[in-house]
C-alpha positions as CSV (number, residue, x, y, z in Angstrom):
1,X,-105.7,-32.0,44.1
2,X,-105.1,-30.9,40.3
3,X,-108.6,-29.6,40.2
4,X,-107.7,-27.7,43.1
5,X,-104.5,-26.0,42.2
6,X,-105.8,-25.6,38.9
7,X,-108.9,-23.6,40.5
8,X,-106.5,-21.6,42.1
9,X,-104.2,-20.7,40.1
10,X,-107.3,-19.4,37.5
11,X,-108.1,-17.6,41.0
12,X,-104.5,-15.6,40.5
13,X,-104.8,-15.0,36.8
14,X,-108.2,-13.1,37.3
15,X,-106.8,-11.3,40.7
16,X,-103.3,-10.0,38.9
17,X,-105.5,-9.3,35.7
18,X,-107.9,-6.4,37.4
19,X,-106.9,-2.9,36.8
20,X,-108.2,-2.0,40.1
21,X,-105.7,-2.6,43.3
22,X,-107.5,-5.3,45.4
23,X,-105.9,-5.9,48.8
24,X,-106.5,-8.7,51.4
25,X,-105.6,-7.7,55.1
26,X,-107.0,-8.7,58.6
27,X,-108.8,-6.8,61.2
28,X,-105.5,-5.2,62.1
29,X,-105.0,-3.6,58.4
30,X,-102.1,-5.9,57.9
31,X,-102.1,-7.0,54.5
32,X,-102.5,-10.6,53.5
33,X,-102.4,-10.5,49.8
34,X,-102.5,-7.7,46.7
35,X,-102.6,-7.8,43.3
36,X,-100.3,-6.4,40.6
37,X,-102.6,-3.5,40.4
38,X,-101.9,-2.6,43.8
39,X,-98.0,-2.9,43.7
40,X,-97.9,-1.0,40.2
41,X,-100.2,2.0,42.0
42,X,-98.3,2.1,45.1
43,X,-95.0,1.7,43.9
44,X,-94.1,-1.2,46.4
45,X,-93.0,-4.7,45.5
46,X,-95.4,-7.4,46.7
47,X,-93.3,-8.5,49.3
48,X,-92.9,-5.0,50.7
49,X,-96.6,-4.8,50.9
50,X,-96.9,-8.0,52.5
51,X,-94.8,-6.3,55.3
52,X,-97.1,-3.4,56.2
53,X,-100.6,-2.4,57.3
54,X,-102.6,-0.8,54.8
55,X,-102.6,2.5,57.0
56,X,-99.0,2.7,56.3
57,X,-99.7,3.7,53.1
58,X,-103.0,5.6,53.7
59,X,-102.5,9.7,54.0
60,X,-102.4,11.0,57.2
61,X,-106.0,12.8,57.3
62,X,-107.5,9.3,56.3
63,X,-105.5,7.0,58.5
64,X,-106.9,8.5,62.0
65,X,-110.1,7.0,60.6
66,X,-109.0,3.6,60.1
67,X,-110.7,2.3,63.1
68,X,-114.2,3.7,62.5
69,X,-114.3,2.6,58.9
70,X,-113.7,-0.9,61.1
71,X,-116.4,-1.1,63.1
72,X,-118.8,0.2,60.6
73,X,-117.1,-3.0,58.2
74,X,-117.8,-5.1,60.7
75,X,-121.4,-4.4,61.7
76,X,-122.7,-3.7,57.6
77,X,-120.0,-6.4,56.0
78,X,-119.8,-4.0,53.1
79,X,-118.5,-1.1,53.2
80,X,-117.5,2.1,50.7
81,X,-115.6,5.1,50.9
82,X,-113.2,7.6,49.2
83,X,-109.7,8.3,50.4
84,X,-106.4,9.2,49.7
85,X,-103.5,6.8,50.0
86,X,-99.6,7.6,49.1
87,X,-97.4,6.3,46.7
88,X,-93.7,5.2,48.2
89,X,-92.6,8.5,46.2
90,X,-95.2,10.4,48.0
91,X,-97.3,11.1,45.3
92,X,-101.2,11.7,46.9
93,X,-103.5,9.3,44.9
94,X,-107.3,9.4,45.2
95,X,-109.4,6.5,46.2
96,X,-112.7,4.8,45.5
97,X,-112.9,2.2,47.8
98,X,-115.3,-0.8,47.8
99,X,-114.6,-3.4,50.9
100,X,-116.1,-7.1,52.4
101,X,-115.7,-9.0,54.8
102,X,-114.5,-12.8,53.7
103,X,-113.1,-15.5,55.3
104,X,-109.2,-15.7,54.2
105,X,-107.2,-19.4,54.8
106,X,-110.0,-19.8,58.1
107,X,-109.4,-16.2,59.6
108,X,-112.0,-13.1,59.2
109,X,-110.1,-10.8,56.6
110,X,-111.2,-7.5,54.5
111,X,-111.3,-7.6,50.5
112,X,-110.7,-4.3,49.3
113,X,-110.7,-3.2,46.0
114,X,-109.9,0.1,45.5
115,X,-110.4,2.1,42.1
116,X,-108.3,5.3,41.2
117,X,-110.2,8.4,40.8
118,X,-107.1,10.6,40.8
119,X,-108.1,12.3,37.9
120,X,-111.9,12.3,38.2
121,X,-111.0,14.4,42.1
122,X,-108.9,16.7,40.1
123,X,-111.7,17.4,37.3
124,X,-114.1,18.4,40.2
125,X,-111.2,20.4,41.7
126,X,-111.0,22.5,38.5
127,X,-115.0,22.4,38.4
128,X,-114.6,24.2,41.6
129,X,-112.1,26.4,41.2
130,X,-113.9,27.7,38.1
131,X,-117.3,28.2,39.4
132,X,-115.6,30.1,42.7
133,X,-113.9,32.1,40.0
134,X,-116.9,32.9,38.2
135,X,-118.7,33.5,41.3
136,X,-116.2,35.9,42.4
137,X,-116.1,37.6,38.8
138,X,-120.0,38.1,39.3
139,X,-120.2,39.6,43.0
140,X,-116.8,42.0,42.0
141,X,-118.7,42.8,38.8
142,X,-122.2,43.8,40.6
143,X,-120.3,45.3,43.3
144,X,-118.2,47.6,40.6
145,X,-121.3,48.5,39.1
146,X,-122.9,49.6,42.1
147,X,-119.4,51.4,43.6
148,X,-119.6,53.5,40.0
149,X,-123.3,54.7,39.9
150,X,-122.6,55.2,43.6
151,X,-119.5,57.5,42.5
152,X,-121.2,59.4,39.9
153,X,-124.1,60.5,41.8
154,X,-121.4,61.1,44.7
155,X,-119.6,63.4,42.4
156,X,-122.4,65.2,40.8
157,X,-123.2,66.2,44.7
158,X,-120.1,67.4,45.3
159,X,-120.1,69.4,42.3
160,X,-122.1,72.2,44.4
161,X,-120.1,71.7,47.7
162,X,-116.8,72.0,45.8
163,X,-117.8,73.7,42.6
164,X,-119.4,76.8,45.1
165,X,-116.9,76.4,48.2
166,X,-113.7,77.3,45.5
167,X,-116.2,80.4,44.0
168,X,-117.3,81.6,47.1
169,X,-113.3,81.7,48.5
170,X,-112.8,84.1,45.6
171,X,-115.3,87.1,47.0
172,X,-113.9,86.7,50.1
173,X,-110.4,88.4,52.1
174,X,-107.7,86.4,52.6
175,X,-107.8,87.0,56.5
176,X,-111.4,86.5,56.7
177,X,-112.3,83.8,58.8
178,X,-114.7,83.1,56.2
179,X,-111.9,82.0,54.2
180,X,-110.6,79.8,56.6
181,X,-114.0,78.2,57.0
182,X,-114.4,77.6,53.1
183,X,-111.0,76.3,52.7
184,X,-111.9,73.5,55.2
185,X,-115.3,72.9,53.3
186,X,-113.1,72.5,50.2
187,X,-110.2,70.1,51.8
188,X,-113.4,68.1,53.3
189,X,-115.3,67.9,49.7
190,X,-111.5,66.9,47.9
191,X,-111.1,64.0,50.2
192,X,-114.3,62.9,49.9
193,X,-114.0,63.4,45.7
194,X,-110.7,60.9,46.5
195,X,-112.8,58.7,48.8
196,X,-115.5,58.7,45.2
197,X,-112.0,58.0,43.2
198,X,-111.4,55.1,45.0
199,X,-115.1,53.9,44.3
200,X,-114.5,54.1,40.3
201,X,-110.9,52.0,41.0
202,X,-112.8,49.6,42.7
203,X,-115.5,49.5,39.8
204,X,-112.5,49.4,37.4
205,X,-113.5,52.9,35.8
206,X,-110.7,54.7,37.2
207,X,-109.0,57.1,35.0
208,X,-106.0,55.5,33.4
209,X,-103.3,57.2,31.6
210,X,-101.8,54.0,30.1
211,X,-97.3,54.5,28.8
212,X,-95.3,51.9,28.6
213,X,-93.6,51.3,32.2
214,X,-90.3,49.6,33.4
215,X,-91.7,48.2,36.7
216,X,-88.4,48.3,38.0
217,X,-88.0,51.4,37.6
218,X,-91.3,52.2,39.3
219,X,-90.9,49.9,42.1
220,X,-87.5,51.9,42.5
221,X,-89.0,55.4,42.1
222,X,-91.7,54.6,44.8
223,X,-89.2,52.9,47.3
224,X,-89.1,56.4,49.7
225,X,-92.5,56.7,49.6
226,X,-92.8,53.2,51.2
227,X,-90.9,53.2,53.5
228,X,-92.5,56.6,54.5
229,X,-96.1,54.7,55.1
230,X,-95.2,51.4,57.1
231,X,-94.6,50.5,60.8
232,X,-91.2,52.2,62.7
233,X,-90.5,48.6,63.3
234,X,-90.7,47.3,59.7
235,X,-88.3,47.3,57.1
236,X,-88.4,46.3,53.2
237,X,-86.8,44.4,50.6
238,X,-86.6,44.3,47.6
239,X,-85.7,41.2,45.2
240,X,-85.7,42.9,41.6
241,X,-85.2,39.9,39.5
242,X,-87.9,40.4,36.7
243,X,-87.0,42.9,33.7
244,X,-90.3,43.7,32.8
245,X,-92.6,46.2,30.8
246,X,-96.0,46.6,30.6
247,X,-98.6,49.3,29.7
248,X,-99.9,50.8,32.5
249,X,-100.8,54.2,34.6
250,X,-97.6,54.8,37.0
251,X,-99.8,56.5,39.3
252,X,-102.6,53.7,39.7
253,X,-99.9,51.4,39.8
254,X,-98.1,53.4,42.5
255,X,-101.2,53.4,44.6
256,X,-101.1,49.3,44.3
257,X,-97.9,49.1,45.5
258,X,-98.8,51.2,48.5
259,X,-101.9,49.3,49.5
260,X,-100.2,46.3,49.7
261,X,-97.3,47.7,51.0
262,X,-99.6,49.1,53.6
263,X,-101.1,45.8,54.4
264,X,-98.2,43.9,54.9
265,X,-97.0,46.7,57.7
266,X,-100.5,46.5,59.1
267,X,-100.1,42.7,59.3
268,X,-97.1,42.8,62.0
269,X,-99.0,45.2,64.2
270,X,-96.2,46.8,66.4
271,X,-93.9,43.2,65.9
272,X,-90.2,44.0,64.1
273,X,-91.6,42.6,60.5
274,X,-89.8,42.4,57.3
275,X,-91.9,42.7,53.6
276,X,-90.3,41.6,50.5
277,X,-91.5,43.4,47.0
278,X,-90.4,41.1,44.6
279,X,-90.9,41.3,40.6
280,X,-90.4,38.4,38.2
281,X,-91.4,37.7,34.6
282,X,-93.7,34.5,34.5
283,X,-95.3,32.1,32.1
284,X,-98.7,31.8,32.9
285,X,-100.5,28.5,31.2
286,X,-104.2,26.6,32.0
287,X,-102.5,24.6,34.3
288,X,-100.6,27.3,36.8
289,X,-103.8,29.2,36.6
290,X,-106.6,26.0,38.0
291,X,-104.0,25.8,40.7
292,X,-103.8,29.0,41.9
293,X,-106.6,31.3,44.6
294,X,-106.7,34.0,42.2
295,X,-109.2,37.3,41.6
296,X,-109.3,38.3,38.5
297,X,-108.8,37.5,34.6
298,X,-105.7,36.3,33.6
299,X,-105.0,34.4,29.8
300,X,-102.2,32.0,28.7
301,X,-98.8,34.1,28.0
302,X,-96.5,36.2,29.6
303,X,-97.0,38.2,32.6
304,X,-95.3,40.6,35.3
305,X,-95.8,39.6,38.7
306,X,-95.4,42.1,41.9
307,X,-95.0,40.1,44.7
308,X,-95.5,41.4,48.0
309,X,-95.3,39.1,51.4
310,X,-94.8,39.4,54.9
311,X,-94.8,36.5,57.6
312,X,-96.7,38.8,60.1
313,X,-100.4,37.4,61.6
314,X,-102.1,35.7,57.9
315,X,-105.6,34.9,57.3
316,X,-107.8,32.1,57.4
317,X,-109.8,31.3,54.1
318,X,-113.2,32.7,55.7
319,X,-111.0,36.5,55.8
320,X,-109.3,35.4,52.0
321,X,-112.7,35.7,50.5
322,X,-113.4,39.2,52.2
323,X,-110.6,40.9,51.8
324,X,-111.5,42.3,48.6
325,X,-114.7,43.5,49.3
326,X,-115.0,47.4,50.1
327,X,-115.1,48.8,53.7
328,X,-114.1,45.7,54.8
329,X,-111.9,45.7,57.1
330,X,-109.9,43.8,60.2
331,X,-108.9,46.9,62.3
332,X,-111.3,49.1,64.0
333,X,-109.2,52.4,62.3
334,X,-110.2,51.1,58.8
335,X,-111.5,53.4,56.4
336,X,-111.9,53.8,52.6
337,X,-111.6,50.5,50.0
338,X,-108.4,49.5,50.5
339,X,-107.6,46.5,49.0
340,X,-111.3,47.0,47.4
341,X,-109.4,49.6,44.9
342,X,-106.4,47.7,44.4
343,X,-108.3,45.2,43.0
344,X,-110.3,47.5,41.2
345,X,-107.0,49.1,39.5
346,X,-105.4,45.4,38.5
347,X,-108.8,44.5,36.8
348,X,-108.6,47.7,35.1
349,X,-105.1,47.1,33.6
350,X,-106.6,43.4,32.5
351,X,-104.7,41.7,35.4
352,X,-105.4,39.6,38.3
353,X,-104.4,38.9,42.0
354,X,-103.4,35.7,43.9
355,X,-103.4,35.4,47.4
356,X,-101.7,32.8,49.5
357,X,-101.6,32.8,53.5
358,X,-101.6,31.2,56.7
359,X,-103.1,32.2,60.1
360,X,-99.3,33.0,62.2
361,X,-97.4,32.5,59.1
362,X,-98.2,35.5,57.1
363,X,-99.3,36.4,53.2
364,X,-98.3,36.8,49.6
365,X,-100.3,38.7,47.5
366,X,-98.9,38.4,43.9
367,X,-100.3,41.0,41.2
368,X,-100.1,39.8,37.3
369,X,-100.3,42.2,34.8
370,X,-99.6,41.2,30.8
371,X,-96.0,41.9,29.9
372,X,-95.9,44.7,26.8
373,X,-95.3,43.2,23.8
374,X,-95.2,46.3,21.2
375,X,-94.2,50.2,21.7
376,X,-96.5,52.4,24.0
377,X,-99.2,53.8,22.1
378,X,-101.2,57.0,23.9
379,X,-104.3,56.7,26.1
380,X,-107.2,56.3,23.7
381,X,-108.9,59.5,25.8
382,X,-105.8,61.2,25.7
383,X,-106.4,65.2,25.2
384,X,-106.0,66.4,21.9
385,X,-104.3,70.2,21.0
386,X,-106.5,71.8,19.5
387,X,-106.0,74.2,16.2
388,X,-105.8,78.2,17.1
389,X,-109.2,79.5,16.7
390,X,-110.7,82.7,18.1
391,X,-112.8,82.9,21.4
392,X,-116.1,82.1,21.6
393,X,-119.6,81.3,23.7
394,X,-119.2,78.3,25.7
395,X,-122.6,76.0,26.2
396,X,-122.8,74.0,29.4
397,X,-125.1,71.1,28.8
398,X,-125.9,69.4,32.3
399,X,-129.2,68.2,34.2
400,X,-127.5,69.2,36.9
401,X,-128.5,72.6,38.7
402,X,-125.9,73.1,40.9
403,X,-123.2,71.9,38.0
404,X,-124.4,74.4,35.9
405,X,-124.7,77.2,38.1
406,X,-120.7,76.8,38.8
407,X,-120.0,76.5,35.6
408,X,-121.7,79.5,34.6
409,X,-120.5,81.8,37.5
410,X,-116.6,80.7,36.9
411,X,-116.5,80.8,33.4
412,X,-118.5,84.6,33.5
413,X,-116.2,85.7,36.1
414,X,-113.4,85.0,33.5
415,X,-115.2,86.9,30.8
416,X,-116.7,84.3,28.7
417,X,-120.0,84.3,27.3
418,X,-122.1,81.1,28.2
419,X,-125.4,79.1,27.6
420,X,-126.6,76.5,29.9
421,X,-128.8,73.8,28.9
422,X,-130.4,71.2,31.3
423,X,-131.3,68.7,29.1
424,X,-129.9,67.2,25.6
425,X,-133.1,68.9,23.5
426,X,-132.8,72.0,25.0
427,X,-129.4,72.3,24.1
428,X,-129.9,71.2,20.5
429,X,-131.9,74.0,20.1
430,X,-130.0,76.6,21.8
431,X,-127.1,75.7,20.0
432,X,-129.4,75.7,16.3
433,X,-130.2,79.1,17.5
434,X,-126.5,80.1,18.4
435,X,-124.2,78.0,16.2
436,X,-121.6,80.4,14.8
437,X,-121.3,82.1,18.4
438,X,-120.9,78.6,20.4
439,X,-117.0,78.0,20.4
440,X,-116.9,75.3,23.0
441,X,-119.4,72.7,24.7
442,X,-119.2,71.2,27.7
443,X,-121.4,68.6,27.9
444,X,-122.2,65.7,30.5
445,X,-122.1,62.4,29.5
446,X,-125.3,60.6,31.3
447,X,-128.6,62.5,31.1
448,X,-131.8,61.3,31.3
449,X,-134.2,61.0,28.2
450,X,-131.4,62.3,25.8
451,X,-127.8,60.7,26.0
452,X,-124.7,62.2,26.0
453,X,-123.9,60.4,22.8
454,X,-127.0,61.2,21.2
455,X,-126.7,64.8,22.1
456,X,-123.2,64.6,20.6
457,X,-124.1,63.6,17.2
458,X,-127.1,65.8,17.4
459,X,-124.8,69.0,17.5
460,X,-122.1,67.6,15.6
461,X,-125.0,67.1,12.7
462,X,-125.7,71.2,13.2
463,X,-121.9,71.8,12.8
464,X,-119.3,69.3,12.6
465,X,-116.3,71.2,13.6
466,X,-118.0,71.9,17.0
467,X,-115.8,71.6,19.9
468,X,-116.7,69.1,22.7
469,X,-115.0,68.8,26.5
470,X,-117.5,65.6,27.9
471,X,-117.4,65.7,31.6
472,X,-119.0,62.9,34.2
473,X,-118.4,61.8,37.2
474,X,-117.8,58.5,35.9
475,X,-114.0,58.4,34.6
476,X,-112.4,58.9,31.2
477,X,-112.8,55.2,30.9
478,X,-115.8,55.5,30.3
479,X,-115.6,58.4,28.1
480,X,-113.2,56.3,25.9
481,X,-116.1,53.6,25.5
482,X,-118.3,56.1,24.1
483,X,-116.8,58.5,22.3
484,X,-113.5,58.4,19.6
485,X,-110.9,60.1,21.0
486,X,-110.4,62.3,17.9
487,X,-114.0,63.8,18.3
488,X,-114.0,65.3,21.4
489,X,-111.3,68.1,22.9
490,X,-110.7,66.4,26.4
491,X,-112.4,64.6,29.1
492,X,-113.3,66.5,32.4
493,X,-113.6,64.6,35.6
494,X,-116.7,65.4,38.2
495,X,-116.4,67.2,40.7
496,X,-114.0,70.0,39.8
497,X,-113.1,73.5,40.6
498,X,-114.7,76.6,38.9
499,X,-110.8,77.1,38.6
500,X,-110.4,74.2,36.7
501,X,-112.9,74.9,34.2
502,X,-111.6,78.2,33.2
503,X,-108.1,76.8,33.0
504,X,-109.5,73.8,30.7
505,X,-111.2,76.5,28.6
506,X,-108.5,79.1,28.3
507,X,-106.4,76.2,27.2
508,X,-108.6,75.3,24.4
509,X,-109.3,78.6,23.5
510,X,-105.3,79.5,23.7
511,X,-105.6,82.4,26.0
512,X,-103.7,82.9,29.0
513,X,-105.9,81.6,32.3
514,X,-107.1,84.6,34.8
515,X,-105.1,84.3,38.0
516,X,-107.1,82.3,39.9
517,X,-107.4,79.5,37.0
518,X,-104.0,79.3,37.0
519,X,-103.9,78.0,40.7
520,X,-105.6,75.0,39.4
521,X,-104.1,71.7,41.0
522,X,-105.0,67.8,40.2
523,X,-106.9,66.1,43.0
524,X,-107.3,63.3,41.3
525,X,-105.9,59.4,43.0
């Protein structure tokens, strides 16, 4: 008998020793005995164990397959699987779980030892949720780069439909049907330069004008507008709690808003809907960010977050990870990028987007942008005023035909003399030939063979105080990558008005525009 208890009682050091929970329970999952593991893990003391079934304490999702795991026990005698039990204070814990079948005091009972692997599950969460991330940073990055060489060819077409359509409307009457007919090509050829606008946001090469912003203020300014573009049946509101500032363009941001705005009305259909537009300053550390479904690039600090949610018709996750792809669209009216370009702005102001939803429970899409810190300094392309000087010869440089041919006819038409070059050599050595009678270039900033930048120093070499306007149908952005803002006069985007040109001109030159210049309007997004 003393050889017996002392057997078991070695038999209870060993079992209470074991940092894994080992349980003991019958074929019912009632439990017969546990360890101190077990009561430590699950927060129970033993004798409350020894009340329960080890369901009880499994999680919901893992419980309903108690009685398979059974049967297959019982046919293999061993048996292993992973799981997730609760804790009496609810907390989830993650489970590796080894069982056998034993006899227990002459009945059939199951010996499980189960291991936590709370933190390994939450390691391959993070795994995950980086390489999703990373995933998603690659197909937005290849799809940015393909949306901006598709915009710049897209621009440099529509250079001749809308660089000729606003010549032609000047040789024409004003009650000419003619007229009417070009003023239609021209509104056709602007939206589609906006539709092309919307293609560099989404690449992130829009043209930003970056000030220092009070987003409550903005949010405040843009509140008619709003409620202008939703549902007759939907209403806003609007929780300004944050106090924030941040460097940004008011206009990109503006278009943001509206998207989302826009999304959340569209999300109701024709149901009454309220969508909140909240703003709050936020903390954002390693840990916020792992747990969060967010598109984008976002670092540890301080952020502003626009909020916007609705509780109209939600997504499932198969729609979450289309939503930001361009043309993509729920509704058979879609048209343009959408939310393709609002993510293309918020990567362009270094921010990212989160999106949270449920289908029949609705969305919130929360934008963080990186709080300013310092004074507003001025957009790194921003034009510079140039010194007085007198008029002279203006050289287009473009390996574009039609580009050059509007050029050319606008700015002769307002009396200035010009040279067109199609290529970076040729205009080297027009310009070697012409140097003291060349008082502006306008030059493109991608041609084939010779650069942009390369052409650039190549004239600046032949005289340095030339003056240089780079235009492209990419975006200023761009510009600002390649050239110093202090070297060149100003930044033109493609495709513009002959109108346009000649105002551009006759404002670097310091002479009045011609009448028709004057006219000249931003189309710009």
């Amino acid at each position: 008998m003393d050889e017996s208890h002392s057997e078991l009682a070695w038999l209870r050091t060993l079992l209470h020793s074991m940092e894994d929970a080992l349980f003991v329970h019958d074929l019912d999952g009632r439990i017969l005995e546990c360890n101190n593991a077990a009561c430590a893990r699950m927060g129970y003391t033993r004798e409350e164990l020894l009340r329960m079934r080890t369901h009880d304490f499994d999680a919901p999702e893992f419980a309903a397959g108690f009685q398979e795991r059974l049967s297959e026990q019982l046919a293999k005698k061993r048996y292993r699987c992973e799981g997730v039990h609760l804790a009496k204070d609810g907390t989830p814990i993650h489970v590796d779980i080894h069982t056998t079948m034993i006899d227990f005091l002459g009945q059939p009972a199951v010996l499980a030892v189960m291991r936590d692997i709370t933190d390994r599950k939450r390691a391959e969460t993070e795994r995950e949720t980086l390489r999703t991330r990373v995933l998603q940073a690659e197909k937005l990055e290849s799809l940015g780069v393909m949306a901006g060489g598709i915009a710049h060819d897209f621009n440099n077409l529509l250079m001749g439909v809308l660089g000729n359509a606003s010549i032609a409307m000047l040789d024409v009457p004003e009650d000419s049907r003619v007229k009417r007919c070009l003023e239609q090509i021209e509104s056709a050829a602007q939206r589609a330069a906006n539709l092309s606008q919307q293609m560099l946001a989404y690449s992130g090469r829009a043209t930003f004008t970056f000030k220092r912003l009070d987003l409550r203020h903005l949010v405040q300014k843009a509140a008619p507008s709003l409620a202008a573009s939703i549902g007759k049946h939907h209403r806003i509101e609007y929780r300004l709690d944050g106090d924030a500032s941040i460097h940004a363009d008011e206009s990109q941001l503006r278009q943001v808003l509206s998207g989302l705005v826009a999304n959340a009305s569209e999300a109701y259909g024709d149901n009454e809907g309220v969508i909140t537009v909240s703003l709050r300053v936020e903390h954002i550390d390693h840990d916020m960010l792992a747990a969060r479904h967010i598109v984008g690039t976002l670092t540890d600090g301080t952020h502003a977050v626009i909020e916007v949610s609705d509780s109209g018709c939600g997504m499932d996750e198969r729609l979450i990870e289309r939503i930001f792809d361009p043309f993509f669209t729920t509704k058979f009216t879609g048209r343009g990028l959408g939310l393709a370009a609002v993510i293309g702005i918020v990567r362009g102001h270094r921010g990212a987007i989160s999106v949270s939803s449920a289908v029949g429970k609705g969305s919130t899409f929360r934008v963080y942008l990186p709080a300013a810190v310092s004074k507003a300094v001025e957009a790194a392309t921003a034009p510079r005023k140039s010194a007085p000087s007198a008029d002279g010869a203006v050289l287009v440089v473009d390996d574009e035909e039609a580009v050059i041919n509007v050029s050319k006819h606008g700015l002769e038409r307002a009396g200035y003399t010009v040279f067109t070059a199609s290529s970076g050599k040729e205009a080297i050595d027009l310009f070697g030939a012409h140097a003291d009678e060349v008082g502006l270039v306008i030059l493109d900033m991608t041609m084939p063979r010779m650069s942009g930048e390369e052409t650039f120093r190549a004239l600046k070499a032949v005289r340095d105080d030339v003056r240089v306007v780079v235009s492209s149908g990419y975006s200023r952005a761009d510009a600002a990558l390649r050239f110093d803002s202090d070297q060149i006069e100003d930044f033109l985007q493609k495709p513009y008005r002959a109108r346009e040109l000649v105002a551009l001109v006759s404002r670097i030159f310091q002479r009045p525009a011609p009448v028709e210049a004057s006219r000249s309007t931003d189309f710009q997004i």
